[in-house]
C-alpha positions in Angstrom: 70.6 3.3 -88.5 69.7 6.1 -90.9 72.1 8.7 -89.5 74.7 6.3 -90.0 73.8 6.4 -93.7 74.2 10.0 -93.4 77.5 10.0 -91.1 80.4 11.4 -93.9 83.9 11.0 -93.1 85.7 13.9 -91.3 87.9 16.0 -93.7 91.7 15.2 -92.6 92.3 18.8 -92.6 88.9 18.6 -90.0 90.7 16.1 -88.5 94.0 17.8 -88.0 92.6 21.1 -87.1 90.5 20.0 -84.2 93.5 18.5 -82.3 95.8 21.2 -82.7 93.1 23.5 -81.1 93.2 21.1 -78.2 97.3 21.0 -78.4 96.5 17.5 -79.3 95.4 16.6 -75.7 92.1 15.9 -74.2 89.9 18.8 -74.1 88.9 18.1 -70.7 91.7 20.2 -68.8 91.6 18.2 -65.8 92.6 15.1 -68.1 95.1 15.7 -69.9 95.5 12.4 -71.8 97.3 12.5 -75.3 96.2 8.4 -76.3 94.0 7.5 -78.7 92.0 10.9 -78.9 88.5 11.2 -80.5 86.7 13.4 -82.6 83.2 14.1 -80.7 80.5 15.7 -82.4 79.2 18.5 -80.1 75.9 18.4 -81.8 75.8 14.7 -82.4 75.2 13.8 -86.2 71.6 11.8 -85.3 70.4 15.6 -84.4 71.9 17.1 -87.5 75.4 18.0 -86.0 77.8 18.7 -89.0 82.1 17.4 -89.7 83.0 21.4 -88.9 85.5 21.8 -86.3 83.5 24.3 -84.4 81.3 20.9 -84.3 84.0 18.8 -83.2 86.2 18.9 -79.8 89.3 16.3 -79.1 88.5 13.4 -76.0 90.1 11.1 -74.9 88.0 7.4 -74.8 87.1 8.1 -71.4 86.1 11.8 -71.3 84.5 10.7 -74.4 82.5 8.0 -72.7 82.3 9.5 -70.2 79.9 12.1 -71.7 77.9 9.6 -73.4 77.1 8.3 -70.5 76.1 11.7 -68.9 78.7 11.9 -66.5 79.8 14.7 -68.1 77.3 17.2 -69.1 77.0 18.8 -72.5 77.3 22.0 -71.1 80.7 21.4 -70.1 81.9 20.0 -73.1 80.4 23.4 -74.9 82.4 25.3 -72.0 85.7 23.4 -72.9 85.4 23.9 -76.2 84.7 27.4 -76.0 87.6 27.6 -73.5 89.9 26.2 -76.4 88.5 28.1 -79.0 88.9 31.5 -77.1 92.3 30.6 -75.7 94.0 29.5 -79.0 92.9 32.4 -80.6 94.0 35.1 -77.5 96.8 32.9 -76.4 99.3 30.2 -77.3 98.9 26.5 -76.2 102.5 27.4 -74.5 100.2 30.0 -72.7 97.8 27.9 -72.0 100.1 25.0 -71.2 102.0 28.2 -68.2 98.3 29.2 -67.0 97.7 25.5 -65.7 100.8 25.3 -64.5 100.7 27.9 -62.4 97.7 27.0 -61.0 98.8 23.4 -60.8 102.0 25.3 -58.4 99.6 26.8 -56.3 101.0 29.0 -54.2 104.8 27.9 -54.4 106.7 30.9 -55.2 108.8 29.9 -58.0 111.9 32.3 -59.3 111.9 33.3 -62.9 114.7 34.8 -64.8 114.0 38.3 -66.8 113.6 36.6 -70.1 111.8 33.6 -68.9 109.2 36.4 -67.6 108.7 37.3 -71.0 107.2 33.6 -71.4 104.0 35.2 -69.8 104.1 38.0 -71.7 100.7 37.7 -73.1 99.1 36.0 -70.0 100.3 39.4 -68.8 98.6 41.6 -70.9 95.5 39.9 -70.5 95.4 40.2 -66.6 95.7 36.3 -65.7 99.5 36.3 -64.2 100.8 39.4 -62.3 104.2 39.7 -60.2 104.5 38.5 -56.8 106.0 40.3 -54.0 108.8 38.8 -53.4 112.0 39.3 -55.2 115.0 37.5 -55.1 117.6 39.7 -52.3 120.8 39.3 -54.4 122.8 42.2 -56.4 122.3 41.8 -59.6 124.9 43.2 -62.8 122.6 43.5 -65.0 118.4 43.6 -65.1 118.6 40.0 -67.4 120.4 38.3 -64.0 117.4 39.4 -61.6 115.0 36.9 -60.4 111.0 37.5 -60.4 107.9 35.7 -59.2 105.0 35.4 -61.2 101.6 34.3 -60.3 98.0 33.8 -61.3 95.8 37.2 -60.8 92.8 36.6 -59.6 90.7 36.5 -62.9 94.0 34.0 -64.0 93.0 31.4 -60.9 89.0 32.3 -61.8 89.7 31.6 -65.5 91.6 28.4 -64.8 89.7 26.9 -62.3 86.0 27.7 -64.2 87.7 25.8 -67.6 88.8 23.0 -65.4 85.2 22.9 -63.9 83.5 23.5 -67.3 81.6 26.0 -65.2 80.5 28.6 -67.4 78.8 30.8 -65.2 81.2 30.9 -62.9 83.8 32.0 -65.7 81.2 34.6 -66.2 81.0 35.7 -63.1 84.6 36.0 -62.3 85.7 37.8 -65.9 82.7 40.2 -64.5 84.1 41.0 -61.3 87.4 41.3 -62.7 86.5 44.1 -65.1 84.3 46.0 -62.4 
């Protein structure tokens, strides 16, 4: 009962920031729920855990019970929000948003026009999408007309499928083995 003595109200501005950083989704990528989001308190507030954002990470009800309950671990939330914090600061949540799509697509080729390549631009310069091999066998006019696949890299599918495990050693691992 004393922490809740303690417990302050979350700045709005708190508030606001933490659920852009999640694109105002639930941090658990494999969720993806936008209702009735909550503010959870990485280091809960009973063990000291401040109102910061760096403190706080955007669940839904049930991720958020869901970690209570330790069905969840801590470790994976700490993952997740590391995930989002590194993301959002390397890449856009349209980035993000292309990244888990195309590892949602699989291995479906999907045709992308010269401009909508430049959607991956920064995905591309960080080594998580690359070009496929196919092309698309018609004559173009001009380069803008031509049709291109793009695909996760390797580290891309590592990254993406580590985040959505909250597996942080194997995101370790596999931005390693990437670099060697």
């Amino acid at each position: 009962m004393s922490s809740q003595r303690n417990r302050s109200s979350i700045l709005q501005s708190t508030h606001d920031e933490v659920l852009r950083e999640a694109g105002y989704k639930c941090a658990n990528p494999t969720c993806r729920n936008i209702i009735t989001l909550q503010l959870h308190h990485m280091i809960w507030v009973k063990d000291g855990g401040e109102n910061s954002a760096l403190n706080l990470i955007a669940l839904c009800g049930h991720c958020h019970d869901m970690h209570t309950h330790k069905h969840i671990p801590h470790s994976a939330i700490v993952h997740w929000k590391g995930m989002l914090h590194a993301l959002n600061y390397a890449f856009s949540k349209e980035s993000m948003d292309l990244l888990l799509f195309l590892f949602l697509r699989g291995d479906q080729p999907h045709l992308y026009t010269a401009d909508g390549v430049l959607r991956f631009a920064g995905l591309f310069a960080g080594g998580l999408v690359e070009f496929g091999d196919q092309m698309c066998e018609e004559t173009f006019v001009n380069i803008l007309d031509s049709r291109h696949v793009v695909q996760l890299s390797d580290k891309g599918r590592h990254l993406v499928e580590a985040w959505r495990e909250g597996n942080e050693d194997k995101y370790l691992s596999a931005i390693q083995s990437s670099s060697a």
